[in-house]
C-alpha positions as CSV (number, residue, x, y, z in Angstrom):
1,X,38.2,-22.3,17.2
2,X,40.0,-24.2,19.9
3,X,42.3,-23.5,22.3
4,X,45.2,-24.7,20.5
5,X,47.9,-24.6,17.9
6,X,46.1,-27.0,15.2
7,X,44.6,-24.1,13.2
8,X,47.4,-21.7,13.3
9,X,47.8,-21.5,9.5
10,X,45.3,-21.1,6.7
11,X,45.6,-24.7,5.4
12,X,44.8,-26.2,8.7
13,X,42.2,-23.3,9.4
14,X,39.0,-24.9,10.7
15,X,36.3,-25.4,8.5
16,X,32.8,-23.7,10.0
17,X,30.7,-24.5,6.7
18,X,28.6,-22.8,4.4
19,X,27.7,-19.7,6.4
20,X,24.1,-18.7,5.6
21,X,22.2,-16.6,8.4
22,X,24.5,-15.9,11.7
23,X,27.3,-18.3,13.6
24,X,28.8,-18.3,16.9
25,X,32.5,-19.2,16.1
26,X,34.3,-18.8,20.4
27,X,37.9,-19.6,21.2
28,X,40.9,-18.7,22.7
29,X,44.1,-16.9,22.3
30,X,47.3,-15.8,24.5
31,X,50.8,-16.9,25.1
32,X,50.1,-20.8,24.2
33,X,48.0,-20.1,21.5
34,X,49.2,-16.3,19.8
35,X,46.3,-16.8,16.3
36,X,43.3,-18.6,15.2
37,X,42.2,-19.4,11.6
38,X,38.8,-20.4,10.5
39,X,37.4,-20.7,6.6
40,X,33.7,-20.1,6.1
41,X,32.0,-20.6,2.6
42,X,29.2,-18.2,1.1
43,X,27.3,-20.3,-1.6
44,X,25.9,-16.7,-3.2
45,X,26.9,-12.9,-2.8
46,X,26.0,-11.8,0.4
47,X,25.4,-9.1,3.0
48,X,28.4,-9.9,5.4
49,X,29.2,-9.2,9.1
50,X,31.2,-9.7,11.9
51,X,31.3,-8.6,15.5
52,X,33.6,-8.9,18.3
53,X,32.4,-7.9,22.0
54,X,34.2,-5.1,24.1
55,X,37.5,-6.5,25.4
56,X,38.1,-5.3,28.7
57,X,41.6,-4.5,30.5
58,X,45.0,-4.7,28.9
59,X,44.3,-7.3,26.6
60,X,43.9,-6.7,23.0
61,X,43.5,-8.6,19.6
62,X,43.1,-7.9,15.9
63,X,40.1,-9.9,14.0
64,X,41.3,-9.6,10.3
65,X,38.5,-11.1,7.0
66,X,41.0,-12.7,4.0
67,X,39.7,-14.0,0.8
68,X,40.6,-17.7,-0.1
69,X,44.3,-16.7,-1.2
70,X,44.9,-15.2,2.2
71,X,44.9,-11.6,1.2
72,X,43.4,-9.0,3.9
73,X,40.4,-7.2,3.1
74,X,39.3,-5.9,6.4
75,X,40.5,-6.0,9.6
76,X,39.8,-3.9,13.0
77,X,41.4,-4.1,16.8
78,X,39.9,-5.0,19.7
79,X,38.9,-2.1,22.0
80,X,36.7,-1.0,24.9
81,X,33.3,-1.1,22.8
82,X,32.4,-3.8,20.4
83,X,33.9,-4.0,16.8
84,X,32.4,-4.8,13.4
85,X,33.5,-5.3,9.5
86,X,30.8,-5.2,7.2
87,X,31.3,-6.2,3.4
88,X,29.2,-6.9,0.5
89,X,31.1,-10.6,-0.6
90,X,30.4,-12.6,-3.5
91,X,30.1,-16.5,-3.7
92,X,33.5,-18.6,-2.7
93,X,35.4,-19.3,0.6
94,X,36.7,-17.0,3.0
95,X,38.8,-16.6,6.1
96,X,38.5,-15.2,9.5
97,X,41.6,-15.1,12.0
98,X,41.7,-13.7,15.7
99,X,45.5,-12.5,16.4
100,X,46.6,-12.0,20.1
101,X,48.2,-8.8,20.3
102,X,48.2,-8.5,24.5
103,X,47.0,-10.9,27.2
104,X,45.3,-13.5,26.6
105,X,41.4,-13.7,25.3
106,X,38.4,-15.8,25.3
107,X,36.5,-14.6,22.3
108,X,33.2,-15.1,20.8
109,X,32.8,-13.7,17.3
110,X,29.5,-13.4,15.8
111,X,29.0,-13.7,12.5
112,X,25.9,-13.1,9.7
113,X,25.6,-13.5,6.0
114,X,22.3,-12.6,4.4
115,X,21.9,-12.9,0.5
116,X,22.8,-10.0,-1.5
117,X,19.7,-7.4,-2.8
118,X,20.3,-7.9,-6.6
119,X,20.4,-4.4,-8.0
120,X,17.3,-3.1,-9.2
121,X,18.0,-2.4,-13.1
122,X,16.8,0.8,-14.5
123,X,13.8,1.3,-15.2
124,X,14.3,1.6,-19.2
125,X,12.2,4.8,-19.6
126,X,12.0,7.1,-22.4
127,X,11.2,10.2,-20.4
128,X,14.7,11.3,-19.3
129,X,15.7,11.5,-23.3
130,X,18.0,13.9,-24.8
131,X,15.2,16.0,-26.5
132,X,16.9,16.4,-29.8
133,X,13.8,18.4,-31.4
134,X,12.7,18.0,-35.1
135,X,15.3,16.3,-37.2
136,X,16.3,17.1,-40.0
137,X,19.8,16.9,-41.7
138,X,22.2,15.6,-39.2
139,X,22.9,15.7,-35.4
140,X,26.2,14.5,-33.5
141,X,26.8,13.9,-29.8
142,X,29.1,12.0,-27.7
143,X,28.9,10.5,-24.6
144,X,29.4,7.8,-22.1
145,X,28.0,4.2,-21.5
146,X,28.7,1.7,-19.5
147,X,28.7,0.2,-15.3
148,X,27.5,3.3,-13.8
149,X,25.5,4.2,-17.2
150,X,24.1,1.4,-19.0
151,X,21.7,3.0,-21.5
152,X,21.6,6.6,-23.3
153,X,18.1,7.6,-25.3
154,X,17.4,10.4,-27.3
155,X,14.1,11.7,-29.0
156,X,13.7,13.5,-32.1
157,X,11.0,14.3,-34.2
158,X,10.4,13.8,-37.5
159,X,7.8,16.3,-39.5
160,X,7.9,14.5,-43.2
161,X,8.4,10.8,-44.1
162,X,12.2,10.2,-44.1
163,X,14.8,7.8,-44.1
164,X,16.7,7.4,-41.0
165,X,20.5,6.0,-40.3
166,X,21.7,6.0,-37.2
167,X,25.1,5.0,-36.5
168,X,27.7,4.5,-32.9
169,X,30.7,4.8,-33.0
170,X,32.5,3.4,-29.8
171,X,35.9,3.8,-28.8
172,X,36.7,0.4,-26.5
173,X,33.4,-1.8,-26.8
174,X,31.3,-2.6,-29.2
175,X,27.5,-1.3,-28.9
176,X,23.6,-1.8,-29.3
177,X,21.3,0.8,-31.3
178,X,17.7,0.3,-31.5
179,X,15.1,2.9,-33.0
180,X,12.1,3.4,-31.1
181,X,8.4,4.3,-31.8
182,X,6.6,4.3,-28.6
183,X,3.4,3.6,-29.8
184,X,0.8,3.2,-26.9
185,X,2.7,6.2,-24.9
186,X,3.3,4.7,-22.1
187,X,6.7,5.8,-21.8
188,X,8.2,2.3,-22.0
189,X,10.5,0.4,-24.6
190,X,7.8,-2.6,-25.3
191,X,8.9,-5.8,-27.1
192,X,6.7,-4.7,-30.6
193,X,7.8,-0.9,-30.3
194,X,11.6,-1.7,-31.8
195,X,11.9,-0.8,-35.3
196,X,15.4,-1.5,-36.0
197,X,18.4,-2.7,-33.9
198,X,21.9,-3.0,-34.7
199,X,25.1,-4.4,-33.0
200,X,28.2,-4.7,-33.8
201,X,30.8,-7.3,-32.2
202,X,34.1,-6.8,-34.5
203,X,37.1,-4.5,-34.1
204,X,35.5,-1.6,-36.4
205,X,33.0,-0.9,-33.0
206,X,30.3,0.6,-35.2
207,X,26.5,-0.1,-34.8
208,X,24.2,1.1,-37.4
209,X,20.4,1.0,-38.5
210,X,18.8,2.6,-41.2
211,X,14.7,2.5,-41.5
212,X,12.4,4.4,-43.6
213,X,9.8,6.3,-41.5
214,X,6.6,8.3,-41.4
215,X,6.2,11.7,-39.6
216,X,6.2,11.1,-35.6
217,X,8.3,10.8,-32.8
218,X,10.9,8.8,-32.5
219,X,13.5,7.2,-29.5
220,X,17.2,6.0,-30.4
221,X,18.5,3.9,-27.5
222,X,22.3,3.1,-27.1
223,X,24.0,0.6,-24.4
224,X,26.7,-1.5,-24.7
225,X,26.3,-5.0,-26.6
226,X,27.7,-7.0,-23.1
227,X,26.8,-5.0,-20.1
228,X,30.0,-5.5,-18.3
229,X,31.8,-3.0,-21.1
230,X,31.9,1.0,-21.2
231,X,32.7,3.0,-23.6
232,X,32.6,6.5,-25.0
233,X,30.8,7.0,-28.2
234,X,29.7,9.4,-31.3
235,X,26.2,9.2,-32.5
236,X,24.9,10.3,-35.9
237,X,21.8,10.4,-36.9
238,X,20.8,11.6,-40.3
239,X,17.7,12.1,-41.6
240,X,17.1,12.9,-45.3
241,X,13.3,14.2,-45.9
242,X,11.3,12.4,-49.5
243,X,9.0,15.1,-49.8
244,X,5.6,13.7,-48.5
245,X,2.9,15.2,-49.9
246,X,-0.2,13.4,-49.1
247,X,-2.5,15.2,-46.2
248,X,-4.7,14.0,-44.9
249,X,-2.6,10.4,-45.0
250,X,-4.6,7.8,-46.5
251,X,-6.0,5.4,-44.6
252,X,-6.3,1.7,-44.3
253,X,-9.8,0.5,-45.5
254,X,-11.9,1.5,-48.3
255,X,-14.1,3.4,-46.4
256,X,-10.8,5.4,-45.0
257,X,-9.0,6.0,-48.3
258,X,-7.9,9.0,-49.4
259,X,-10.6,10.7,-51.5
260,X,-9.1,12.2,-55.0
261,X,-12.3,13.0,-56.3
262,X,-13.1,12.7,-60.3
263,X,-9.6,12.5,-61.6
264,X,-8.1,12.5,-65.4
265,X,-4.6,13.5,-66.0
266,X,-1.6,13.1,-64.0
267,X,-1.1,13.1,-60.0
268,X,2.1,12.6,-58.0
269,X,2.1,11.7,-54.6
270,X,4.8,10.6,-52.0
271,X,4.4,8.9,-48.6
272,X,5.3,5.7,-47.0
273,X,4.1,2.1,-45.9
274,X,5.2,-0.4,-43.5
275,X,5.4,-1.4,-39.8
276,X,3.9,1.5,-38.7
277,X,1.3,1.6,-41.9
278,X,0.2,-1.5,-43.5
279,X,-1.2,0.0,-46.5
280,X,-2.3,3.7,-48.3
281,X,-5.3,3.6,-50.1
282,X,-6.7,5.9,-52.4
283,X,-9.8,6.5,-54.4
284,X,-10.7,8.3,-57.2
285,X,-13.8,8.9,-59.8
286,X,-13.5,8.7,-63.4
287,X,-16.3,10.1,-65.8
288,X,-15.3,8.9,-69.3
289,X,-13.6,5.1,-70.2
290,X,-9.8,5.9,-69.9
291,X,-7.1,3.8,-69.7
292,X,-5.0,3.9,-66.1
293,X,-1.1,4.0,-65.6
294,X,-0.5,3.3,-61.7
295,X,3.1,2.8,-61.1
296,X,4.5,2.5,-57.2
297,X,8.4,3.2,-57.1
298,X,9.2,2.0,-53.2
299,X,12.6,3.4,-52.4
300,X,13.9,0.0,-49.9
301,X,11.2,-2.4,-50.1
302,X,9.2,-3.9,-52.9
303,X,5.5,-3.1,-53.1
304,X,2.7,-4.6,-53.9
305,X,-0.2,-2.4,-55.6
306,X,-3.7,-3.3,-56.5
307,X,-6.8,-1.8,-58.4
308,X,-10.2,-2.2,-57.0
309,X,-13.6,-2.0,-58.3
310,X,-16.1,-2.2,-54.8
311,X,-18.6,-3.5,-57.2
312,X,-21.2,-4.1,-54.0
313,X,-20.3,-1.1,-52.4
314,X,-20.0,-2.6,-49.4
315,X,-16.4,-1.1,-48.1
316,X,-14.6,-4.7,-48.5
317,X,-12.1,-5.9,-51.0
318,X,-14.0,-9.4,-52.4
319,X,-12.5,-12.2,-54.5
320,X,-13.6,-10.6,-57.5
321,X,-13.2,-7.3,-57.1
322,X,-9.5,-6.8,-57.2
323,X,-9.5,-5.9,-61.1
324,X,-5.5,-6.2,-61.1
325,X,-2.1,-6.5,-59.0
326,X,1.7,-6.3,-59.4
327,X,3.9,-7.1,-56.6
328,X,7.9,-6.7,-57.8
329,X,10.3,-8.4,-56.2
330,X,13.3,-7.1,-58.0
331,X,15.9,-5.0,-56.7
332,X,14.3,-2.1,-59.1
333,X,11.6,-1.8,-56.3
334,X,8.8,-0.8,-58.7
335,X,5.5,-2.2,-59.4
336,X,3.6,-1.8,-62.1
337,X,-0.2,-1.7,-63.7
338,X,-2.3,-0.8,-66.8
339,X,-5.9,-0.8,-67.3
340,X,-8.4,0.2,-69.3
341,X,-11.3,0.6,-67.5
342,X,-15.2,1.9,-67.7
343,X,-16.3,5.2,-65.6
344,X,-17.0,4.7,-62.0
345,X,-15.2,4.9,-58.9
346,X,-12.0,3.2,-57.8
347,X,-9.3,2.3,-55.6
348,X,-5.7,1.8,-55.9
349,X,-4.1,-0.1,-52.5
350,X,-0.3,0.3,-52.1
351,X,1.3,-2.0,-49.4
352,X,4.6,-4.0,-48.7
353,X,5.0,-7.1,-50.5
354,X,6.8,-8.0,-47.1
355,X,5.1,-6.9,-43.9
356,X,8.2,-6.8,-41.9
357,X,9.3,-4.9,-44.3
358,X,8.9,-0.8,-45.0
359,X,9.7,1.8,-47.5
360,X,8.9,5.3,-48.8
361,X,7.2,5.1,-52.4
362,X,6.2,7.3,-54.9
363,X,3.0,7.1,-56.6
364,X,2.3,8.2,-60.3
365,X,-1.0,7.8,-61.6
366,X,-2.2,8.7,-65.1
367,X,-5.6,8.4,-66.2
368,X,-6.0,8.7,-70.4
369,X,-9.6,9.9,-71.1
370,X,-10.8,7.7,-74.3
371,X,-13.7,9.6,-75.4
372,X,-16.5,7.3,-74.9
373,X,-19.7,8.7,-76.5
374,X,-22.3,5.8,-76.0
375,X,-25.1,6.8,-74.1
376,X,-26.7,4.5,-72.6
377,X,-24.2,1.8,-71.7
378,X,-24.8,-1.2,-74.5
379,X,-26.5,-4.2,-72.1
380,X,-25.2,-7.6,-71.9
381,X,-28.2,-9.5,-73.3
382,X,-30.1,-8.8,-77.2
383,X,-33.3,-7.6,-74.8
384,X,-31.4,-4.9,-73.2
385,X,-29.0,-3.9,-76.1
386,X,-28.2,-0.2,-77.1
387,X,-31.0,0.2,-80.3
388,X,-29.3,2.3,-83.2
389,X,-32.4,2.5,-84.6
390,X,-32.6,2.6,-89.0
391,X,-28.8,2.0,-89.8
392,X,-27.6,4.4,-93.0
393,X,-24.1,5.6,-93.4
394,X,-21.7,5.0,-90.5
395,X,-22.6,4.7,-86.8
396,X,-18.9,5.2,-84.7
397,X,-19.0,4.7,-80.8
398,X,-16.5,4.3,-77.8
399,X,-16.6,1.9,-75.4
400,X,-15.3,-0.6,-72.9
401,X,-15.9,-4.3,-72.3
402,X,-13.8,-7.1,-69.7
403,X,-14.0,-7.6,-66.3
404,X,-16.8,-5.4,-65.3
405,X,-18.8,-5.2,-68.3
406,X,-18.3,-9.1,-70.1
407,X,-19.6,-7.7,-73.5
408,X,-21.8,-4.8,-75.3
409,X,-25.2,-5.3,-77.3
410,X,-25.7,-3.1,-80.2
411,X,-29.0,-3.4,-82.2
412,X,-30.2,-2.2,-85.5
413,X,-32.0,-2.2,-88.6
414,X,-31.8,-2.2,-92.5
415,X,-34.9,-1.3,-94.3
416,X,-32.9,-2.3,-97.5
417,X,-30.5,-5.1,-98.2
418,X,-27.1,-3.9,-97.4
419,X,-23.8,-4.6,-97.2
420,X,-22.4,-4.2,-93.7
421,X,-18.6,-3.9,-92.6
422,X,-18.2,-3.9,-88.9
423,X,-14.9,-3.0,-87.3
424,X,-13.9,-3.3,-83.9
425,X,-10.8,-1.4,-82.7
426,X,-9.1,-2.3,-79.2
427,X,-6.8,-0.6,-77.3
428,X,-5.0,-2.9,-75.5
429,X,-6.6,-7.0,-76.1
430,X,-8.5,-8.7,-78.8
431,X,-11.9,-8.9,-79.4
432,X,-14.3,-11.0,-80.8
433,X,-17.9,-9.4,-82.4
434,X,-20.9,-11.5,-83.6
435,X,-23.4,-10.6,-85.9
436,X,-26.4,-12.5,-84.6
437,X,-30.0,-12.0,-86.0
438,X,-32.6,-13.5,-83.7
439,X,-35.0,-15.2,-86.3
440,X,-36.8,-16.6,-83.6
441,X,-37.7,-13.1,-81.8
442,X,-37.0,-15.1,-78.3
443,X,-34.3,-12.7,-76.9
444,X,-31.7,-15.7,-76.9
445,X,-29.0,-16.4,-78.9
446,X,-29.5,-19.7,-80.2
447,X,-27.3,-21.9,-82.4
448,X,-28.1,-21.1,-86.2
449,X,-28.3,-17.3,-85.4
450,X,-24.8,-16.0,-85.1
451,X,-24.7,-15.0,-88.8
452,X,-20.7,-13.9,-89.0
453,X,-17.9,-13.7,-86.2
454,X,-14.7,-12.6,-86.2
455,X,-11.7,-12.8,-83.6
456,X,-8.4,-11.4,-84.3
457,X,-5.2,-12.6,-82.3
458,X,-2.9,-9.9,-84.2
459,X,-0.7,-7.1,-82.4
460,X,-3.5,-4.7,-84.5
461,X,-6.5,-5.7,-82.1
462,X,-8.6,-5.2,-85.2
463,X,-12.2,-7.5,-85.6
464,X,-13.6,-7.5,-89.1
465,X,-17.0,-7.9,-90.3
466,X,-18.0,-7.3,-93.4
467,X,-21.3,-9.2,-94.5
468,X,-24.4,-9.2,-97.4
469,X,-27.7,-8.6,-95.6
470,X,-31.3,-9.0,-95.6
471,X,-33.5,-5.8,-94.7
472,X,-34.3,-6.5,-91.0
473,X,-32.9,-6.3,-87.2
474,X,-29.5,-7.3,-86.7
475,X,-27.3,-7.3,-83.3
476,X,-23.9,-6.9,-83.3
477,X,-21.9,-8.1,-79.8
478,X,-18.8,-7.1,-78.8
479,X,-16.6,-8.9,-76.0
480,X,-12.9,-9.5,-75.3
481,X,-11.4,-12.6,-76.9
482,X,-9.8,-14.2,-73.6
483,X,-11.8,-13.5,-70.0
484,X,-10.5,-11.8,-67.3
485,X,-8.7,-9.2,-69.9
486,X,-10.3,-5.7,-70.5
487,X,-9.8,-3.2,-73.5
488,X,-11.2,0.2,-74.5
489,X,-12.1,-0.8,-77.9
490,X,-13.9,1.7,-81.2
491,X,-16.8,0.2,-83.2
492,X,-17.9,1.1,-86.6
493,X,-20.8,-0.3,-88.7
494,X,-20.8,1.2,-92.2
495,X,-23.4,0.4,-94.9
């Protein structure tokens, strides 16, 4: 400022700059010269002050800080001891003017502007949660977010696989829910540990998100969707139990599945699979042939199911040992297998057919005993094949043959020509039997010695044999007609 009457008004204040750090701005006022004006620009927010010494005798002045329309927003008068005006000012220009009031005054103002201390956000911790307790049924609250409280969270607990829905209701700005699982405890909202989110940007101000969910603990976090908005709000959260009933929960691997032990009959079981579980597995023993019903009902999600024969016991799921899948991808959200299969252990391995995706399912399996009554197992060559013995009358047996056991050897002999009928009953495929007779005694089947064969492609699943024969040792094999298709099937050799 000068000592004269050019920059009297705002428009022809004098122009100091861009004000980072401190200034000097001197000048004089009096009689000739009764106000200075000055305009000083801050290029971001900033810490802002200015000082005017003591001003001794009668002389007195009043220092006033304007924004750029001219409008006060602080101002002090001159006294005995120095004078300051502190303010916290954002980015944009700014005026300073030095009125005489008494006397006349040489003044030196001093002024600083340091960049603002951005706020520190909150720390977005789940330890100051509303503790809600175990859920179950519905809770309501309102409250408050917004400037001074940008985030609300709430825990509740959850003691049987559920499905959650949580829903805001805001009054005068829309809002963000997210479910939480904090999964590695450390008491932080991490990018992977956000189940579900919802916002909402019409008119209707509602958020909502509904999840299916195993037992645990759980966080609900509410803000608003643009964090210059408040609001009040309602929250209700409603959880609706499905009746798990699988302890301990199965687990992920073979080696980890839940052990049913030797099984016929029916079982039920409820649980749930998903973000937070990739997959249930089960096991289970059978003692006789039976045929298996396995069907998986998810109650969001489709599922995909599988049956597995660890053939090398060596706790992995290889190319060849997943005996059958379904995977359904309609909205009917069930899935779907049946088998017939030998005795032996196996596994059933229920996951998402979506891995972003989870549900709640219900498992039913049934396992149909078939009554097998061959002892031992037929082999799978004419060296190793189940010997009769002398054939007279009827011989009846029970058995299975497909993907883990290709075919069945039965050997006999006739110490008298004989007619022989052979029938082959299947349950659920067709099969093919050959009569073979191994003239050459070399334990191979070679071209001229399958005597009679029979493959039927009917809806009866019935192989006929019925053949004139020679005193001597016969074999009869029995495999399914197409590979890669199994079937508890009945034989019968009459003569």
């Amino acid at each position: 400022m000068s000592i004269s009457n050019k920059d009297n008004t705002l428009r022809n204040a004098r122009n100091v700059g861009t004000l980072s750090g401190s200034k000097r701005i001197g000048g004089f006022i009096g009689s000739r010269d009764k106000i200075d004006f000055a305009k000083f620009t801050l290029s971001g927010a900033s810490e802002f002050g200015l000082t005017l010494g003591r001003v001794t005798g009668r002389a007195s002045a009043r220092v006033t800080l304007r924004n750029s329309s001219g409008a006060v927003l602080e101002n002090f008068k001159s006294g005995a001891k120095p004078k300051t005006i502190a303010a916290s000012l954002a980015a944009g220009s700014y005026y300073i003017s030095v009125q005489s009031l008494k006397g006349n005054i040489n003044y030196n103002l001093a002024a600083l502007a340091t960049p603002a201390t951005p706020p520190v956000p909150p720390v977005e911790g789940l330890s100051s949660a509303v503790d809600i307790g175990v859920l179950s049924g519905t809770y309501t609250n309102q409250d408050f977010v917004g400037t001074t409280d940008p985030v609300d969270f709430y825990k509740f607990t959850l003691n049987d696989v559920a499905n959650l829905q949580a829903r805001v209701t805001s009054s005068s700005a829309n809002t963000r829910v997210q479910l939480i699982r904090d999964g590695n405890g450390n008491g932080l909202v991490d990018n992977d540990e956000i189940l579900a989110s919802g916002t909402n940007f019409s008119s209707t101000f509602l958020s909502s998100a509904t999840q299916d969910l195993p037992s645990g603990a759980y966080f609900i976090r509410v803000e608003p969707s643009n964090t210059s908005a408040s609001t009040v709000y309602q929250l209700n959260l409603v959880a609706t139990p499905f009746g798990g009933n699988v302890s301990p929960d199965p687990g992920n691997t073979l080696p980890t599945a839940r052990d049913l032990g030797v099984f016929s009959g029916t079982l039920l079981t409820k649980d749930y699979v998903g973000q937070l579980d990739a997959n249930d597995t089960y096991k289970f023993t059978l003692t006789d042939i039976a045929n298996l019903q396995i069907n998986v009902k998810g109650s969001s999600s489709n599922t995909r199911i599988q049956l597995i024969r660890d053939i090398n016991s060596n706790g992995l799921i290889d190319n060849d040992e997943a005996l059958a899948s379904d995977s359904n991808t309609s909205s009917t959200f069930l899935s779907s297998i049946t088998q017939d299969v030998p005795s032996g252990a196996y596994f059933i391995k229920v996951e998402t057919s979506n891995t972003s995706n989870s549900s709640l399912y219900e498992l039913n399996l049934v396992a149909t005993p078939f009554g097998g009554n061959v002892s031992p197992d037929p082999g799978n060559t004419l060296p190793t094949a189940r010997d009769i013995g002398v054939l007279s009358g009827t011989f009846s047996a029970k058995e299975h043959v497909g993907i883990i056991d290709s075919d069945d050897f039965y050997k006999f002999t006739l110490n008298n020509a004989a007619t022989l009928q052979a029938r082959v009953t299947a349950t659920s495929t067709n099969t093919r039997i050959d009569l073979i007779r191994d003239t050459n005694g070399n334990g191979l089947i070679d071209n001229n010695e399958v005597v009679e064969s029979d493959t039927n492609s009917s809806t009866t699943f019935l192989s006929n044999i019925t053949e004139d024969l020679q005193a001597g040792t016969y074999f009869v094999r029995v495999r399914p007609q197409t590979t890669r298709r199994s079937t508890n099937y009945t034989l019968s050799l009459t003569v």
